[in-house]
C-alpha positions as CSV (number, residue, x, y, z in Angstrom):
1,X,0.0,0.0,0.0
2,X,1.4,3.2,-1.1
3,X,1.2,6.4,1.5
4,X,2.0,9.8,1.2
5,X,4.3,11.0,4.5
6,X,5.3,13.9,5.7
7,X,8.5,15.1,5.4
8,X,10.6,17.7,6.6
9,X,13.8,19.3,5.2
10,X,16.6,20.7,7.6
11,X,15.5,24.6,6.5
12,X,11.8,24.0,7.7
13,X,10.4,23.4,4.9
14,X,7.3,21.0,5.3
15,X,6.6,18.4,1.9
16,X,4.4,15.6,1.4
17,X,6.0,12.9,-0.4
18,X,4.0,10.5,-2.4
19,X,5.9,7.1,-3.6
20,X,6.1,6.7,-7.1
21,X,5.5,3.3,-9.0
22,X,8.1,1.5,-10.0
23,X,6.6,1.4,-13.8
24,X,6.7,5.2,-13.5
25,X,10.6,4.8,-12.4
26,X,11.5,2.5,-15.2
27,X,9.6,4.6,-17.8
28,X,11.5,8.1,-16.4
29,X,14.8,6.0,-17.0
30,X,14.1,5.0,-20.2
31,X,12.9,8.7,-21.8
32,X,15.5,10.4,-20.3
33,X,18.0,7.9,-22.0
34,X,15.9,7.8,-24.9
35,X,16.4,11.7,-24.8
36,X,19.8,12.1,-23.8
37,X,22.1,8.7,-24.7
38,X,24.9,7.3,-23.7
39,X,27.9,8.6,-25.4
40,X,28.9,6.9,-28.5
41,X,32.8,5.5,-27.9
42,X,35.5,6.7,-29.8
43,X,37.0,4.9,-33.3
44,X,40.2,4.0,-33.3
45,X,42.4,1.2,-35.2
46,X,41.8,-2.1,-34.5
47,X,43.2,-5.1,-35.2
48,X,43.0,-5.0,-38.8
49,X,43.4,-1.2,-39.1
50,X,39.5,-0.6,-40.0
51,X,38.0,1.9,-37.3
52,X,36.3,0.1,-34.3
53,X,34.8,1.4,-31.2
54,X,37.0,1.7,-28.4
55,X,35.6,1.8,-25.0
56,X,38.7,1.5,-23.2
57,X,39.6,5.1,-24.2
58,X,40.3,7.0,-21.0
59,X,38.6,10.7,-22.4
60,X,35.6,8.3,-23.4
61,X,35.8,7.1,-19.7
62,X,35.4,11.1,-18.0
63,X,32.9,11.2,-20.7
64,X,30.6,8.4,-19.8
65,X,31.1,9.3,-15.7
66,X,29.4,12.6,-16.6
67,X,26.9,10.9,-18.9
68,X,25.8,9.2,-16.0
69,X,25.9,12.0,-13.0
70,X,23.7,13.7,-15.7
71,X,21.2,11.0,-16.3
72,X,20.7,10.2,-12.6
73,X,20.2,13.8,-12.1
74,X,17.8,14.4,-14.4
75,X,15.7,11.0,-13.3
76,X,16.1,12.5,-9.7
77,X,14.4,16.2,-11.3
78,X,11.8,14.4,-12.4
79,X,11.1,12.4,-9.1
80,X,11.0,15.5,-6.9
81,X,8.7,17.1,-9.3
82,X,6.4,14.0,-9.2
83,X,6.8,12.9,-6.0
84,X,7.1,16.5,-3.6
85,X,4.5,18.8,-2.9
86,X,5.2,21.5,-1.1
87,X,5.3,25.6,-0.6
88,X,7.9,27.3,-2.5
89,X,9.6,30.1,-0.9
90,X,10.1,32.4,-3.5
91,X,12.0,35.0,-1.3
92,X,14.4,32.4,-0.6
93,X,14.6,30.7,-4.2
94,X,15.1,34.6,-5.6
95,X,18.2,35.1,-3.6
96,X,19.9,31.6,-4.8
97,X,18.7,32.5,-8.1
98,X,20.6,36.3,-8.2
99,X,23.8,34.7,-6.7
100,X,23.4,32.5,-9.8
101,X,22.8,35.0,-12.3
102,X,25.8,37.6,-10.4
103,X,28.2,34.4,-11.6
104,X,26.8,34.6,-15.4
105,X,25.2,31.0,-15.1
106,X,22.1,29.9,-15.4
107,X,19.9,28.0,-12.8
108,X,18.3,25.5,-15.3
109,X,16.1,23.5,-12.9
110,X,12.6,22.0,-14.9
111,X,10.2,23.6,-12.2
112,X,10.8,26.3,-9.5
113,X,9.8,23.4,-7.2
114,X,13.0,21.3,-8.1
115,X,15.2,24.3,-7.8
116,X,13.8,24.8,-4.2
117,X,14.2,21.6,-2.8
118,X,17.5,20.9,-4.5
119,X,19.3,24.6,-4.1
120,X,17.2,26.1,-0.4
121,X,15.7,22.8,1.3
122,X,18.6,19.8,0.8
123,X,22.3,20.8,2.8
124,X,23.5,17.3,2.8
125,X,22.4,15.0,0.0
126,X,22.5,11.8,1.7
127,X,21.3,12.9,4.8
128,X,18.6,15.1,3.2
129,X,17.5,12.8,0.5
130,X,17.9,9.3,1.6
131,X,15.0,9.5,3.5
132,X,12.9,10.8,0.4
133,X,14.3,8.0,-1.7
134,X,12.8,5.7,0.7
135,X,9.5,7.4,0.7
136,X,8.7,7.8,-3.4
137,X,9.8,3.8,-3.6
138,X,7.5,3.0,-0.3
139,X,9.7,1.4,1.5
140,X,9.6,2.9,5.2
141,X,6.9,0.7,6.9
142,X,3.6,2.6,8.6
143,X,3.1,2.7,12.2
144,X,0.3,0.4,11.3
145,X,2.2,-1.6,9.2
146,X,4.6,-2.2,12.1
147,X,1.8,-3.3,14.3
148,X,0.5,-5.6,11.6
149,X,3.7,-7.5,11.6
150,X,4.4,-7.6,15.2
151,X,1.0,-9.2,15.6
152,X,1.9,-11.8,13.8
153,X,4.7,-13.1,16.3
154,X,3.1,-15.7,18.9
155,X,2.8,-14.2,22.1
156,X,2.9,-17.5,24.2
157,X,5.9,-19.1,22.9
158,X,6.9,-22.3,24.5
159,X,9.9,-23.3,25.3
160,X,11.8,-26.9,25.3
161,X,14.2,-28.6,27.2
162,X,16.6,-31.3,25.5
């Protein structure tokens, strides 16, 4: 059974998490690598001289790393923009936002409610998000699950001699 929890972030910030099916995971992780995908290696010589891919290439390495880091970000956007609900603060969003733009970059989150929770509500990713992970997949057990499973245990256990 799949419940929505509350959840809240070191800054104050109060979200509701909902879990997300795991069809919905697998089909986030297949359009965004459908959209963006994996690096093509490089050609080089091979053993007959014709071109052939070579994986082993260390630049196509660094490449790949950051194909990946990518990908999982952008299937972790789209999570927190399925899975979160909660008040933005724009005050708070605004200043992140001006620091960005005083550097010349660009905050290019896909909803002011990503950009929130990832730049003004998480200060330690593991710490911070772990928890959320846990939530969207449904794996943190109810108080009444909890009960449900301890009532399973005999209470009147007997015990043997040999």
């Amino acid at each position: 059974m799949m419940h929505q929890r509350q959840h809240i972030f070191p800054n104050g910030a109060v979200a509701t998490i909902r879990p997300v099916s795991q069809f919905t995971l697998a089909s986030l992780e297949l359009a965004v690598a459908r959209r963006w995908p994996r690096p093509a290696p490089p050609l080089a010589p091979g053993v007959n001289g014709e071109l052939e891919p070579n994986a082993a290439d260390p630049d196509y390495h660094t490449t790949v790393e950051t194909w990946q880091a990518e990908h999982q970000i952008r299937v972790l956007d789209a999570m927190l923009d399925l899975a979160v609900d909660l008040e933005v603060d724009t005050a708070a969003l605004a200043r992140v936002r001006a620091t960005f733009e005083r550097m010349g970059l660009t905050m290019d989150e896909i909803s002011d409610k990503v950009a929130y929770i990832k730049h003004c509500c998480v200060t330690n990713i593991a710490r911070d998000l772990a928890p959320l992970a846990a939530i969207m997949r449904d794996e943190i057990p109810t108080e009444d699950d909890v009960h449900a499973h301890v009532a399973l245990f005999r209470r009147d256990v007997e015990t043997h001699a040999h």
